[in-house]
C-alpha positions, 0 to 999 in steps of 0.5 A: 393495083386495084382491089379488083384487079388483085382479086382477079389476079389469083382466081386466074392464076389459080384457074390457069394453074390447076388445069395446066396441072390437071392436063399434066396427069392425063399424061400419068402412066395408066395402070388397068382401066378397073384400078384407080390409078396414080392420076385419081387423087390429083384429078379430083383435087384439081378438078374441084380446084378449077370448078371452086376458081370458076365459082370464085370468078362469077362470084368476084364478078357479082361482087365487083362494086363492092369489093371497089367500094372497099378497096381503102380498107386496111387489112385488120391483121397482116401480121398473122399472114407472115407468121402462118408463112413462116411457121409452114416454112418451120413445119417444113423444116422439121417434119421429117425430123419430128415426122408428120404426126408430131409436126403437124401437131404442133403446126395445128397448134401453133396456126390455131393460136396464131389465128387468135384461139386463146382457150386452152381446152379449144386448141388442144381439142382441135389441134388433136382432131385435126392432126387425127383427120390429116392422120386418117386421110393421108398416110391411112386412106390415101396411102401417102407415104409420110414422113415418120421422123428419127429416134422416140418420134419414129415410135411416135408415129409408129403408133400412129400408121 
C-alpha cells in the first residue's frame, strides 16, 4: 500500500467513523430542550472530529506529491509506537486498581519519557500538570464518573474529586 493511499485510508475511516457515531447520538434519549443533555459532549467531540478529518483530507489532498516523494522513507522510531500501545493496555489494566489519578500519573510519566523527555524537572512538571487538567476536565467539568481505585489509592483520589 502506498504512503498515499495509508494517509488516505485513516482520514476516511476516521471521517466515516466519527459521523456514524455522530448520527448514534441523535438517537440519545433527549431530556428538556434548556438542559445539555447526555448527547452534548460526544457531539461536539465528534463534530470537531469530522471537521479536523475533512481538514486532514484537503490537507493530504494538497500534499499528495509530497508525501509520494517520501513514501521510502523509514519510520525514525517505530519502536516508541508499540511502547505507547502497550503501556495504554497497561494503564487500562490498572486504572481501576490504582484509579485515574495515580494511573494517569503514571501513564503521563511513562509516555512523556517514551516520548524521549530525559530532564527530570521536565517530566514531573508535565506529567503532574497534565494529570491536574485530565483531573479538572474529566471527573470536575465534564462530571465523568472515574475510576477511584482500592485501599490508600481510594484516599488518593479522594483527595482529588
Amino acid at each position: 500500500m502506498s504512503a498515499l493511499m495509508a494517509e488516505l485510508s485513516i482520514a476516511v475511516a476516521f471521517l466515516l467513523s466519527s459521523c456514524l457515531f455522530y448520527y448514534q447520538t441523535l438517537l440519545f434519549k433527549k431530556t428538556r430542550i434548556s438542559d445539555i443533555g447526555p448527547e452534548y459532549w460526544p457531539q461536539l467531540l465528534l463534530g470537531g472530529m469530522i471537521i479536523l478529518s475533512v481538514a486532514l483530507l484537503a490537507d493530504i489532498y494538497q500534499r499528495r506529491k509530497a508525501i509520494a516523494a517520501v513514501a521510502g522513507e523509514k519510520i525514525p522510531y517505530p519502536a516508541r509506537f508499540w511502547y505507547t500501545f502497550a503501556l495504554a493496555i497497561v494503564y487500562t489494566i490498572i486504572m481501576p486498581y490504582l484509579g485515574f489519578a495515580v494511573g494517569t500519573l503514571l501513564f503521563c510519566l511513562a509516555i512523556i519519557r517514551v516520548l524521549g523527555v530525559k530532564s527530570l524537572k521536565t517530566l514531573l512538571l508535565t506529567a503532574t500538570g497534565a494529570t491536574l487538567v485530565f483531573i479538572v476536565l474529566f471527573p470536575k467539568i465534564m462530571a465523568v464518573p472515574m475510576p477511584r481505585g482500592v485501599g490508600v489509592f481510594r484516599m488518593i483520589s479522594l483527595f482529588f474529586y
